[in-house]
N, C-alpha and C positions, 0 to 999 in steps of 0.2 A: 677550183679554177677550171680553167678550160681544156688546153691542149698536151702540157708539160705536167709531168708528172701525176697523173690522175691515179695510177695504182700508190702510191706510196701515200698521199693523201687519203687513200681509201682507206691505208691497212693504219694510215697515223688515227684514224675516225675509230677505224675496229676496235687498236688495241688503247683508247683512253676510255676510260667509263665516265658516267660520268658526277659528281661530286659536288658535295652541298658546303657551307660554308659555317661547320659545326668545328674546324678545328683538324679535322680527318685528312685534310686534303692528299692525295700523288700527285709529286711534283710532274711536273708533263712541260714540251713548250712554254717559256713564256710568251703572255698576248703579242709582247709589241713585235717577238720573233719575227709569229706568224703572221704578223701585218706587214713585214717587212717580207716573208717571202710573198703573202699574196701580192704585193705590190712589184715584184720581181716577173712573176708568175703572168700577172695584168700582163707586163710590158710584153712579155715573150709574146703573148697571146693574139695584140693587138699588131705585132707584126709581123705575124704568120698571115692573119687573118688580113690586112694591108696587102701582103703582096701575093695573096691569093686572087686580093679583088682585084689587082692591077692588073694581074697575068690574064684574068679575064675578060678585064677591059681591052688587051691588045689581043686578043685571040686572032687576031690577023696579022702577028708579027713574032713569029717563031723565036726570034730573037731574044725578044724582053720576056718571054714567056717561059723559057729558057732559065733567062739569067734570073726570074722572080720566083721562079720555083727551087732552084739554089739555094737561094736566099733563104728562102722557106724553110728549104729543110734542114740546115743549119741552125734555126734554133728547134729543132726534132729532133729526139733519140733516132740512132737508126733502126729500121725495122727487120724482124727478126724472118725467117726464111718461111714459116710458116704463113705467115701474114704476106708475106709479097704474094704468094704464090697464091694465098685467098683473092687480093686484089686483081692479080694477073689472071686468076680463071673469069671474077666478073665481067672486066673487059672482054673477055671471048665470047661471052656469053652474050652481052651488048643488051641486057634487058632494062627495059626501062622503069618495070616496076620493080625489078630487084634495084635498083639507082634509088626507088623513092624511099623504099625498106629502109636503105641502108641511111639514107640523109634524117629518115624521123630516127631511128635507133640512135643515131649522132647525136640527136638535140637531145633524148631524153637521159641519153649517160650524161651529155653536158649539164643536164640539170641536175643530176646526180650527183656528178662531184660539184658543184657550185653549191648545193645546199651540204655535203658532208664538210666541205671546207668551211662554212659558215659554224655547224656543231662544231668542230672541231676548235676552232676560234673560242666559241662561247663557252667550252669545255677549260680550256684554258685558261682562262678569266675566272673561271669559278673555284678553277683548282689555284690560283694564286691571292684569290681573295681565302679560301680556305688556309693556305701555308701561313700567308699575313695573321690571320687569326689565329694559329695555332702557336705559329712564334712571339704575338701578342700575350697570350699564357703560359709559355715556358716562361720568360720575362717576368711576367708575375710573379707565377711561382719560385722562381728562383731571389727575387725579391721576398718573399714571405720565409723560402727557409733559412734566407741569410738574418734575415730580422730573427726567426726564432731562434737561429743558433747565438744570437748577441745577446738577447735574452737569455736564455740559458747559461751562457758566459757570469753576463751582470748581476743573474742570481745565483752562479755560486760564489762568485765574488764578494755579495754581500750577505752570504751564509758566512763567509769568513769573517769580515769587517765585523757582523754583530756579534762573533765569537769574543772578537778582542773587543769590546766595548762591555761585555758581560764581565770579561777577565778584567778588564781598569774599573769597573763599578765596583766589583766584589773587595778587589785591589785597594780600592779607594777608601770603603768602608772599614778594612782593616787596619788602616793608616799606613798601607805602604803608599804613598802618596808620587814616589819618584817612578816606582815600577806599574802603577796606574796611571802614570803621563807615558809612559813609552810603548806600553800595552794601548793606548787610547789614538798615538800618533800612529802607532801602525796599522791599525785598525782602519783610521782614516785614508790610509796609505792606499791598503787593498781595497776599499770601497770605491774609490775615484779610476785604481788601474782599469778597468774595462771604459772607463771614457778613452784613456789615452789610446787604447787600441788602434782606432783607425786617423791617428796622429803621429806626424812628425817625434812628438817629444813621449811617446810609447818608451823609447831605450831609454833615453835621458831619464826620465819620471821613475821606471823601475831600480833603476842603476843609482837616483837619489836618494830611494825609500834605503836601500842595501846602506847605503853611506851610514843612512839617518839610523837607521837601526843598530849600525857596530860603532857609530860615534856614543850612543845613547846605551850601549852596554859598555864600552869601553869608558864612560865617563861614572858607571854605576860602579864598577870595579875598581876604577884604577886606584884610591887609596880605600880600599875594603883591607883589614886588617886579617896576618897572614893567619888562620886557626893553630898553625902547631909554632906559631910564633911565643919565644918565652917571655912572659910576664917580668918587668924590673921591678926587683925589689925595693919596695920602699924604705924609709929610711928616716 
């Protein structure tokens, strides 16, 4: 920009690098910031520059020329002692090519920071399409290790399950037939648990398999005959 703030712009140009859109990006400014300050920046500029041109239109009314340089310099930082005293020896000096020096070197810092604030703009953009990019693949990836850890879940889950499906086959073939249904329901039990996971009925489901399993042992036992129970004599 123009008049307001051209060192801090310079040093915002210096210290951003600048950055491709592989994922890498430093967060820096975002764009719409700095369209908001250039647009800031703009206004200041345009009425500095406004009530330069006035005061020079009245140059025959001390007055307004006065009260427009006021104006002026309110939205100006003020300057610092070194700098007056530059300006105040040119005037004594009243040269007129040192006047012309001084107005090209004007324009060419103005083009100067007008094009760094423009990098630095485009610097911006690049580094927020980079972060977008980058946080588009943590997202990913963090999707992929949730998936393999559910995976990994639901196969040992069902390393269990076919334990107990081997144990009610074997069970089966021997003719325990009650402890090859309980062996075989539970098995089904633990093979279904990693669905419930990311459900509601995760507690409930676990909490029924427990029921299912001490109903279905308590139901195998409860008249099992006691081993040191004594034998009635027949008769």
């Amino acid at each position: 920009m123009r008049l307001v703030l051209p060192l801090t712009l310079l040093a915002l140009v210096a210290c951003t690098p600048s950055q491709d859109t592989a994922g890498t990006g430093t967060p820096t400014s975002d764009p719409a910031d700095l369209a908001r300050l250039g647009t800031q920046i703009d206004k200041s500029d345009q009425r500095v520059a406004a009530s330069i041109a006035v005061a020079a239109e009245n140059a025959d009314k001390p007055a307004v020329v006065k009260a427009e340089l006021g104006v002026a310099s309110a939205y100006l930082p003020r300057p610092d002692a070194a700098h007056m005293d530059y300006v105040r020896n040119r005037v004594a000096r009243n040269n007129s090519e040192e006047y012309k020096r001084a107005e090209e070197a004007g324009k060419k810092l103005l083009a100067v920071i007008d094009a760094n604030f423009a990098k630095a703009e485009q610097d911006a953009a690049k580094n927020k399409a980079a972060l977008d990019n980058a946080n588009k693949q943590i997202t990913a990836l963090k999707a992929e290790v949730e998936q393999v850890r559910t995976e990994g879940i639901r196969n040992a889950f069902a390393v269990g399950a076919g334990v107990c499906f081997l144990a009610a086959l074997a069970m089966g073939l021997l003719g325990q037939y009650l402890r090859a249904s309980v062996a075989f329901l539970v098995g089904a039990g633990i093979g279904g648990l990693p669905y419930l996971f990311a459900s509601p009925y995760f507690l409930p489901g676990v909490g029924g398999l427990v029921l299912l399993v001490v109903a279905l042992v308590w139901f195998h036992y409860r008249n099992r005959p006691c081993p040191d129970a004594e034998e009635k004599p027949q008769g």
